[in-house]
N, C-alpha and C positions, 0 to 999 in steps of 0.2 A: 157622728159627722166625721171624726178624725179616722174612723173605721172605714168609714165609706171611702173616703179619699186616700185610704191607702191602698185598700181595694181598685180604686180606679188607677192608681196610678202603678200599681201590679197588671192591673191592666193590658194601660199603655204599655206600659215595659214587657208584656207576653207579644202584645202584637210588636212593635219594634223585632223584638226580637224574633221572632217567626218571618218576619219583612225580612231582614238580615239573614237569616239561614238560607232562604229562598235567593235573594240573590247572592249570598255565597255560592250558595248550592248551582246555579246556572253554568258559572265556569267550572267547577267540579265536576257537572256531567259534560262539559267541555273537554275537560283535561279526564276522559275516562279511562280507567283500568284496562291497559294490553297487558299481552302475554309477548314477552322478549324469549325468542327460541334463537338458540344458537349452538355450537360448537367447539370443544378446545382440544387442538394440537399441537403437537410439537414440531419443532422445526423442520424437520422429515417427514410430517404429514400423518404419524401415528394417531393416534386419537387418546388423550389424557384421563384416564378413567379414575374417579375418586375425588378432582379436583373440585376445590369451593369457591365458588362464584356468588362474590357479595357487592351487595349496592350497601355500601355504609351509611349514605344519609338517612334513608329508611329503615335499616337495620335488616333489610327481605336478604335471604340466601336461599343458596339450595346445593346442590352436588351432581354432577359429570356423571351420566354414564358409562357405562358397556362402551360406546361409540362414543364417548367424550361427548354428547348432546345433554343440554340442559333446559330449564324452564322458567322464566321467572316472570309474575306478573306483578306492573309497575304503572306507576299513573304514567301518563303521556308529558314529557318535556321534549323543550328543545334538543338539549343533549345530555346524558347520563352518563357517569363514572363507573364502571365496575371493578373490582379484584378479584385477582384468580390465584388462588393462593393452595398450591401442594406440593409435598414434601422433596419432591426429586426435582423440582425447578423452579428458576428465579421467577419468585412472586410479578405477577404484570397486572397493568395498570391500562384502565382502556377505555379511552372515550367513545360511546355510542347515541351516532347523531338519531336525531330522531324520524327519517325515512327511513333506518336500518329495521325499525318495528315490525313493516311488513313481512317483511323475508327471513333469512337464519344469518347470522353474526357470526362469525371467526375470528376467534383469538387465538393468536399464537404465542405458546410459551416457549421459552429457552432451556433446556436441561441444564441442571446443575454443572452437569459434565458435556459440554458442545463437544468435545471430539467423538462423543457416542454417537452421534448423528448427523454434524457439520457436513455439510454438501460442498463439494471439491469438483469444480468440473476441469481446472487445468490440467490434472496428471494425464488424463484419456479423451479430454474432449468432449466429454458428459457427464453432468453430472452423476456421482458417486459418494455416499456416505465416505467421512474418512475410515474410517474404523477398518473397513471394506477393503481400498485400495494400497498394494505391495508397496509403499512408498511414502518417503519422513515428507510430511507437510505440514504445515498451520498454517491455521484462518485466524484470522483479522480482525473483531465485525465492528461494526460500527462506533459500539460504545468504547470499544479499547482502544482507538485511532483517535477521539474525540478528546478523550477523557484530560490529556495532555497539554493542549493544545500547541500542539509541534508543529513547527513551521514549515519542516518539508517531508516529503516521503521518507528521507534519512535516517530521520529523527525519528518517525513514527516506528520503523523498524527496527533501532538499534539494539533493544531488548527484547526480542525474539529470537528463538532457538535458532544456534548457528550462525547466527548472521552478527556483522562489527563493520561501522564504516570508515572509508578511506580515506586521505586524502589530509590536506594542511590543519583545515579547522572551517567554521561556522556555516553558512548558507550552502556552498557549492560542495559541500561532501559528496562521495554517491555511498551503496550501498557493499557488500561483500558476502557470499553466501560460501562459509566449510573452507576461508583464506583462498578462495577465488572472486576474481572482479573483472575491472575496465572494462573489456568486449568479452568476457566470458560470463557474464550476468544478462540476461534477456529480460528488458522490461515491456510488461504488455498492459495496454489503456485497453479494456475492453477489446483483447485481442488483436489490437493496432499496436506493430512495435515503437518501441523508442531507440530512436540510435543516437550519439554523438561524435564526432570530431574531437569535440574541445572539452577541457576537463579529466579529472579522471578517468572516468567513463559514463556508461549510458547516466544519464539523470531525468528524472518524473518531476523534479521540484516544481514546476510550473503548474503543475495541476493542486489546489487545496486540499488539504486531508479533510475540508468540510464535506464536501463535492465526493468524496469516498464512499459507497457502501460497504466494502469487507473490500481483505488482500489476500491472496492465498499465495501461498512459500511451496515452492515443490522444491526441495533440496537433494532430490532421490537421482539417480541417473535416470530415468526415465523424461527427464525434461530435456531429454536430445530429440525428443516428435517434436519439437518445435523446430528443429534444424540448427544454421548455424549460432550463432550467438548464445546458445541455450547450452551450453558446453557444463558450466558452472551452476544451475540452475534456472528457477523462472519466479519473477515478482511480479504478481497479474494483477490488477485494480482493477476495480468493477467498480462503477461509478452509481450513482443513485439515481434511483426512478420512482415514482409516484406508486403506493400501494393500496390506498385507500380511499375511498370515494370523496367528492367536495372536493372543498379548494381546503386546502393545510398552507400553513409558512411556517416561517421561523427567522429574528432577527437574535442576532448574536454581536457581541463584544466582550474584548477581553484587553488588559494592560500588562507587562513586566517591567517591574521596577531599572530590570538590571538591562541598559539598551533601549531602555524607553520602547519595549516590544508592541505598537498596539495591532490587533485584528479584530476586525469587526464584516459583517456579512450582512444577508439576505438570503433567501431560497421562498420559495412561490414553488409548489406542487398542484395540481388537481387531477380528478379520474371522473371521470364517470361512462358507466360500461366499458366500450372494450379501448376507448382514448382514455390518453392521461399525457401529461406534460410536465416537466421539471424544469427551470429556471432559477439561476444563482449567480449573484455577484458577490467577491470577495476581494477582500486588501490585509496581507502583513505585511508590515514594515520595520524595519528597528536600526537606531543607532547604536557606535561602535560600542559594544558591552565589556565591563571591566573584570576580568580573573583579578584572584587575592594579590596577585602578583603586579596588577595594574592595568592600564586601559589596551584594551587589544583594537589597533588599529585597522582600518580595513574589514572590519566585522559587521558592519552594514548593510543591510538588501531593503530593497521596494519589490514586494511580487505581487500581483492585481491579475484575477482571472474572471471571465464569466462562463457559464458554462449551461447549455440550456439541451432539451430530450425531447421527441414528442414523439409517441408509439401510438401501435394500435395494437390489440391483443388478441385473439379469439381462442377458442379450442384447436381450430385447421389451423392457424398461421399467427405468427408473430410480426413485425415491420417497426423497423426500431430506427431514429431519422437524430445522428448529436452533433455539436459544436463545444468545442473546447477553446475558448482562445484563451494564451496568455503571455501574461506581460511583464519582464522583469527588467528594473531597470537600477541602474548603481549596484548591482550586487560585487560586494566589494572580497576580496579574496587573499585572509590573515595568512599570513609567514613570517616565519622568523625574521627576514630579511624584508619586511615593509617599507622600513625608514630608509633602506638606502635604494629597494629596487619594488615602490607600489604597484601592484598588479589589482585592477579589479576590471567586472563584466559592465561595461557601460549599457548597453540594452539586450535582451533576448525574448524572441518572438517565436510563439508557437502557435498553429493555427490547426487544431486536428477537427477534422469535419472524419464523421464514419454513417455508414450505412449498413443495419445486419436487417438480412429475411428471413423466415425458418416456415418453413409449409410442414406441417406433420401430416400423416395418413399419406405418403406420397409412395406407394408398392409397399407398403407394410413399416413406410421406415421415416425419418424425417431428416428432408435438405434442407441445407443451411449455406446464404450466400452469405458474406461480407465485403464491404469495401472503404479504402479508407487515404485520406489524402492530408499531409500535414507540410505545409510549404514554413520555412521555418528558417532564423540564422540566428549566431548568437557572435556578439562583437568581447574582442579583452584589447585590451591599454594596460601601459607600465611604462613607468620612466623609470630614467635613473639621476640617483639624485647624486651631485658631486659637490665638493668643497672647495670655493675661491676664495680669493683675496677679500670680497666681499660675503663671505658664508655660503651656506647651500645653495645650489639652483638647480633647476634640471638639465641638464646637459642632454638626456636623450629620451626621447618619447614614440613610442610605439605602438601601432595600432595591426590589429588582426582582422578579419569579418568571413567566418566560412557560412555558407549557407548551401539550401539544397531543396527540392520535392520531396519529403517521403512517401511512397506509395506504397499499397498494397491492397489484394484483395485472397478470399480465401473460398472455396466450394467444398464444401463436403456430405457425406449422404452417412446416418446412421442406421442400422435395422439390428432388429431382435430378431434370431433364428430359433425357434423351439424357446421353451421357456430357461437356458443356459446359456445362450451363446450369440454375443454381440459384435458383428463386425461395425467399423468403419472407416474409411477410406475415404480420397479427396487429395485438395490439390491446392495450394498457395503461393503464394508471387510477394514477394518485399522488393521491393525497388526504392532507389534513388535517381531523380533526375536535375540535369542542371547543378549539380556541386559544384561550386567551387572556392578559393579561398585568395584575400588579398593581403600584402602585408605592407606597410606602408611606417618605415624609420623615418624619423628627422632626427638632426645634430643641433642644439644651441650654445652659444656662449654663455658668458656670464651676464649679458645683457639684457639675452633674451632675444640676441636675434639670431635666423634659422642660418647655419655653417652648413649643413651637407642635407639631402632628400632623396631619398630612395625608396621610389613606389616600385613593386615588383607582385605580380602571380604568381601566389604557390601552384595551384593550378586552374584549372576550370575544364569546361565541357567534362565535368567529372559523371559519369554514369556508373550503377549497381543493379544487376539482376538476380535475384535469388528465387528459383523454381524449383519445388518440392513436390515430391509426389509420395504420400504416404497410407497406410493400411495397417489398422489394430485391430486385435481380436483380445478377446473377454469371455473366459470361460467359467464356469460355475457349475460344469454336470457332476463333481464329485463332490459331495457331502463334506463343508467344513472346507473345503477348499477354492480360490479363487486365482486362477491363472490367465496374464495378462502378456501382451507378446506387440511389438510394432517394429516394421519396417518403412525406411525412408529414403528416396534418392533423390538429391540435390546438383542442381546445374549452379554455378554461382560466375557472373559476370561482372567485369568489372572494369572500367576503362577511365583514361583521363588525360590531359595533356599538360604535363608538368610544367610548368615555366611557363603556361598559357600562351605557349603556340608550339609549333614545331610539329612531332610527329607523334598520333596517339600510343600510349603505353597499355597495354592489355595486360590482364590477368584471368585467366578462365578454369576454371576447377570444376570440378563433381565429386561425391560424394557418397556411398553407400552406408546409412549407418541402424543401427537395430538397439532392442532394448527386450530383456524377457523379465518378469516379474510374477512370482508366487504367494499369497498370503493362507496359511492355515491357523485359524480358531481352534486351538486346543483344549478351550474349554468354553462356557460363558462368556469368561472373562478375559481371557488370553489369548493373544493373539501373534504368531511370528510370523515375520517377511524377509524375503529377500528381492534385490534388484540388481539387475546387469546392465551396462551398454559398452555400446562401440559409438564414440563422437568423435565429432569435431568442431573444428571453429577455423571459417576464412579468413586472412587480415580484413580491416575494414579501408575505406577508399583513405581513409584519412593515414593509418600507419604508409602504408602503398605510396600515396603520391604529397602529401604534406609535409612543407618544412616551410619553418618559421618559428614565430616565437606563439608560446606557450603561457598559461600561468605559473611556469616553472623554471621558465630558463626555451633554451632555443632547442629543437627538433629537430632529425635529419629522417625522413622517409626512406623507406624500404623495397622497391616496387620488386624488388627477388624475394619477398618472403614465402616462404610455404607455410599452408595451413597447419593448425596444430590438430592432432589428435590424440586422442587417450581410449582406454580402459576402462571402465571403474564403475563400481561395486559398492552394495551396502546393505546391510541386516538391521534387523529390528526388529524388537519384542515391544508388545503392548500389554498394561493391566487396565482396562472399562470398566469403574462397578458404576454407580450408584452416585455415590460421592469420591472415589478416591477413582483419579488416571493416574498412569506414569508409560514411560517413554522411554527405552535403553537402546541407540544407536550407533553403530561402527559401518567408517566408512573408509576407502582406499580407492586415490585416483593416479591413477599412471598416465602424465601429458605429455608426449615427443616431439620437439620441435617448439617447445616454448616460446612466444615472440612478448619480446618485453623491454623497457627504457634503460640503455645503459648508459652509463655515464662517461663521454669519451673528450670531454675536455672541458675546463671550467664552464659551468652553466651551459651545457652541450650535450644533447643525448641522443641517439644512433636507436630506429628500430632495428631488432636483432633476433635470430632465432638462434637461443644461447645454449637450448640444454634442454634433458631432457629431466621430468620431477616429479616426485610421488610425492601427494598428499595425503595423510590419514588422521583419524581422526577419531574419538567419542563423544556422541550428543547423550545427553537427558532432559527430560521435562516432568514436572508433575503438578497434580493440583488437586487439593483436599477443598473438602464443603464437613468439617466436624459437626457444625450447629446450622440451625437458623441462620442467614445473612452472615454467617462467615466464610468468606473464603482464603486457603492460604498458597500459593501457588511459585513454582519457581524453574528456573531452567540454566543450563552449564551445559560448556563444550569444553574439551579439550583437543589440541591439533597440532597440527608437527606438519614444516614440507619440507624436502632437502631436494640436492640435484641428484639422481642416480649412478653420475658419473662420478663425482667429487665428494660426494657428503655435505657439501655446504647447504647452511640455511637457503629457501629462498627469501622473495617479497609478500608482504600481504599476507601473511599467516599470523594472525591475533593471538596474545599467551592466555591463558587461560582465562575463561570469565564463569563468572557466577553472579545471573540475576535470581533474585529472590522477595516476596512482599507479600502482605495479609490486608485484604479487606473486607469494613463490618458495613455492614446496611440496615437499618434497622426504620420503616414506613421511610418518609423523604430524606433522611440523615444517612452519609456515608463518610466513612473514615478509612484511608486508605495511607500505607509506608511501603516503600522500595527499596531497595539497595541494590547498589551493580560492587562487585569487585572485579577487578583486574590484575592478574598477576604481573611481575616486571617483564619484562624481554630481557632478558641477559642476552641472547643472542640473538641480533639482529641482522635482516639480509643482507645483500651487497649494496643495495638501496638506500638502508634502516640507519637507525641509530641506536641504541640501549634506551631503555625507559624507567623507571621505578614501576613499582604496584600502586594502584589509588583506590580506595573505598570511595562510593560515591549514594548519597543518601537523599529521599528526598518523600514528602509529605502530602497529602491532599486529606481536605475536606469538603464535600458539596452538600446541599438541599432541596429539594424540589417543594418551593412554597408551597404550589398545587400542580395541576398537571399543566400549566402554562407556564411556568416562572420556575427558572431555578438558578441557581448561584452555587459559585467553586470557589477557592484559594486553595494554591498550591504553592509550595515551597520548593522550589530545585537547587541541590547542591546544598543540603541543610547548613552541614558542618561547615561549609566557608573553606573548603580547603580548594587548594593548586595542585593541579596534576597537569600531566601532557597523557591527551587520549590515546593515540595514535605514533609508532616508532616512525614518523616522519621525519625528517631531516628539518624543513622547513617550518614542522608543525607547532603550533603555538598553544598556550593553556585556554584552558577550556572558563565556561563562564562561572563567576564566583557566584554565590547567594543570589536567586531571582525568588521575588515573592509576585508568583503572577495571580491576578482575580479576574471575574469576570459572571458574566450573567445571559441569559437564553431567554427569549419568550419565545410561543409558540403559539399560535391561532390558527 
């Protein structure tokens, strides 16, 4: 009996269990076994032969191709993780939705070494590997812009080759490329310029380094095909667009202790076929932050942008349709001279809408339209603070507002001749319309009531035309050699009515200016160039017809200025392996007719074309991969500018720097150190001051829990130490110990 009932109840328990495999078994042939076919390249579109492509939950792998094609068969989900993991590039990580099954997958990897392949389309207007093009560049990309999280384009740049920025301290710095700046630095959004008035010079701050996809630096002479303003070089942002099919987002927030730093975002992407769309809102903000030496006044900004894309793509045609607005407001602007004369940017407004079209197969070759319109002003206040019978009060308050149209649009036609030889030619227009500027004193007592009021126009009906007509050529018939050559002529107009009436003041120029460049591959690995040009640079409306007051003191306009011109040259060798690049640069610029701020009576400065100054200079860079997820990497300039007449120092010429830092990576862990040093300025310009040297040190750790979730902390300014960045007069120290964190999801 006890037999039989255990027998039956073996049974029951065979069928239960046969019941249960069967409906197991129903979603199982639900979720049936595909075959996942796909492909991996590198960021140049080579095909990654050898690489290992693994789905780690199931432990299935397999190995790339000849043609970088692979095969793996996988039960059916919603969406699958895989790793691509081989030795010459940064291991990647890749979500594949589960409509991707039908068709073939792309993953793209990174080389160990991105200058091997890095695509540069500013030097010539097309894309071009750098390795390739006679000309010192870097690119950007995404993670190295992020990784920080810097608050303006400034900042994202100050540790790249060549470049140091300018100006008093915090939020309103701009940028400086080889100890050139203000209007000799050309900033391009997607090939829409930036210009300003106010400030040091041009500034990009309003746009997020979220909203960033890559920045490319041409620091070569060749950056005169952009025409004027491009004198100094070119800092181009390319902004982000949707690459991948579905809807993606991403919500981000971060804090700094030092300033109360917070930012926090959104971005919304989706694709599907040849639409896609990009959409982002973004806010930093921070109060005034304290150096070891104490609280820095005026060190404040509110910036708030949103920023949205929406394309269409094909093989014949591109139509690309954006909106950038943004919004800055308190941005407050540190100097020495805060407490007695406060100066900050009460609001600034940027509105850039762009338009680009590209038809390829158009006579063997592809045009390309743009068009771009950014209506924009940005306001400064400062009082001055005085001492009565009863303490401090303001005595005098001061208000500024220039504003203006930027405009622009750009045509150009590319074709390939034979399989060597590239011309392209076209034709662009940068305009300003409507500029103008007001300035507007009062005088109070000790009471606070108003003693004197003076509203007056610096100017208005202010107008700029800048028409360029230009043609490169790109050769390649001789083995191991690459030869690049552009011609450009510029109309530049520019008119205004100083004092806001009376009779208009004209300025009208033109311009012939050229650029030759050669690079020969001497080996695999080696690689030397050279570059020439003949440039220039217009005053802008604002030197010309502006006076008033400043974040610096008061102004006096120029309308007799002649443009400046130069010379200038520059060589460089290259080493591409594997794992080890490096970078050896010398450069030499000859500018005549310098126009720059001089100081002609207390808090009083005269545009002036003072002289004529040669810049030269040595860059390096380099970057090692020893192991696995180590990289070590670093870069130093050395630079010198005098007057050719005199021997004197000029302005804007940084003493030496040396960045340098190593990071490990190892599955979602990263460990990353930096250090910048700066040597003293003992001799500073007519402008300057003296400076000491500063080491400056600084830490991160991040995680990525999984492929959604990841978390940072970062250390900035480890050591706690006080320096002044910048030989500025004005300029104040920089910010002590910031412990920033922060965190990302992604869906």
């Amino acid at each position: 009996m006890h037999s039989y009932n255990n027998r039956k109840y073996c049974g029951f328990r065979t069928c239960f269990l046969f019941i249960g495999l069967l409906l197991i078994g129903l979603p199982v042939s639900e979720a049936a076994e595909v075959r996942l076919q796909g492909k991996v390249a590198s960021l140049g579109g080579k095909p990654v032969v050898g690489a290992v492509v693994l789905h780690r939950q199931s432990g299935l792998q397999t190995t790339t191709g000849e043609d970088g094609s692979f095969t793996l068969a996988l039960e059916r989900a919603e969406r699958l993780v895989l790793e691509v993991i081989h030795p010459d590039y940064v291991d990647g990580l890749f979500q594949v939705p589960a409509k991707s099954f039908g068709g073939t997958v792309s993953l793209v990897l990174s080389p160990l070494i991105r200058q091997s392949e890095e695509v540069v389309v500013t030097a010539l207007r097309y894309p071009e590997p750098t390795v390739h093009i006679p000309a010192a560049a870097t690119v950007l990309a995404e993670t190295a812009i992020g990784k920080d999280r810097d608050a303006n384009l400034t900042q994202v740049l100050a540790e790249s080759t060549g470049m140091a920025p300018i100006g008093t301290g915090g939020f309103s710095m701009v940028p400086s490329i080889r100890g050139m700046a203000r209007n000799r630095i050309l900033i391009l959004i997607d090939y829409a310029r930036v210009a300003s008035d106010r400030r040091t010079g041009p500034s990009a701050s309003f746009i997020s380094p979220e909203d960033i996809d890559r920045i490319e630096i041409l620091r070569s002479p060749s950056s005169i095909f952009y025409g004027s303003d491009a004198l100094g070089g070119v800092v181009h942002i390319f902004t982000k667009t949707a690459r991948q099919e579905g809807i993606r987002g991403a919500v981000h927030a971060g804090y700094g202790t030092n300033g109360e730093n917070a930012e926090y975002g959104l971005n919304l992407s989706g694709k599907t076929g040849p639409f896609s769309f990009y959409l982002s809102g973004q806010n930093n903000q921070a109060e005034d932050y304290e150096s070891p030496d104490g609280l820095v006044s005026l060190s404040h900004y509110h910036q708030a942008g949103f920023f949205g894309r929406a394309a269409y793509e094909t093989e014949a045609r591109k139509i690309d349709v954006s909106f950038l607005l943004g919004r800055g407001t308190d941005i407050g602007k540190p100097a020495a001279n805060s407490a007695g004369k406060p100066t900050w940017y009460p609001r600034e407004n940027q509105n850039l809408t762009q338009l680009h079209w590209t038809e390829n197969n158009v006579g063997g070759g592809s045009l390309n339209l743009m068009a771009f319109a950014n209506p924009n002003f940005i306001e400064t206040r400062k009082n001055t603070v005085s001492g009565g019978a009863s303490g401090s009060f303001v005595s005098k308050g001061e208000y500024a507002k220039t504003e203006s149209t930027e405009y622009g649009a750009q045509l150009s036609y590319s074709r390939i001749l034979g399989e060597c030889f590239r011309l392209t030619g076209g034709v662009d227009l940068f305009g300003r319309a409507e500029a103008g500027a007001v300035n507007i004193a009062t005088s109070y007592n000790e009471a606070g009531t108003v003693t004197k009021l003076v509203n007056e126009t610096a100017y208005n009906e202010g107008k700029r035309r800048d028409l360029g007509f230009y043609l490169s050529a790109d050769f390649t018939g001789v083995k191991n050699l690459d030869l690049i050559a552009g011609l450009r002529y510029d109309l530049v107009d520019q008119n205004a009515r100083p004092g806001g009436g009376g009779e208009v003041v004209e300025s009208n120029r033109d311009a012939v200016t050229g650029f030759f460049g050669a690079s020969y591959r001497v080996t695999d690995h080696w690689t030397v160039f050279a570059n020439f040009s003949r440039a220039y640079r217009a005053p802008g409306l604002g030197e010309l017809f502006y006076s008033g007051i400043t974040g610096r003191g008061v102004i006096i306009a120029n309308p007799g200025l002649t443009p400046e011109t130069s010379l200038n040259g520059d060589l460089g060798v290259r080493y591409i392996g594997k794992r080890f690049y490096a970078g050896l640069y010398g450069f030499l610029y000859n500018i005549d007719d310098l126009i720059d701020r001089y100081l002609v009576a207390e808090n009083v400065y005269a545009y002036l074309n003072v002289e004529d100054v040669q810049i030269k200079g040595i860059e390096f860079e380099l970057e090692y991969h020893p192991v696995a997820g180590l990289k070590l990497f670093g870069n130093g300039a050395f630079m010198d500018g005098e007057s050719r007449l005199t021997g004197d120092p000029v302005n804007d010429i940084p003493p030496f720097r040396l960045f340098a830092g190593g990071r490990y990576q190892w599955r979602g862990l990263s460990f990353e150190i930096t250090g910048m040093h700066q040597s003293a300025k003992d001799i500073p310009g007519p402008a300057e001051i003296a400076i000491p040297a500063y080491t400056y040190f600084q830490a991160r750790v991040g995680y990525n829990i999984n492929t959604a979730i990841s978390l940072f902390a970062l250390v900035k300014n480890a050591l706690n130490e006080a320096f002044l960045g910048r030989p500025d007069p004005d300029g104040v120290f920089e910010p002590g110990r910031n412990i920033v964190f922060g965190a990302r999801y992604r869906f």
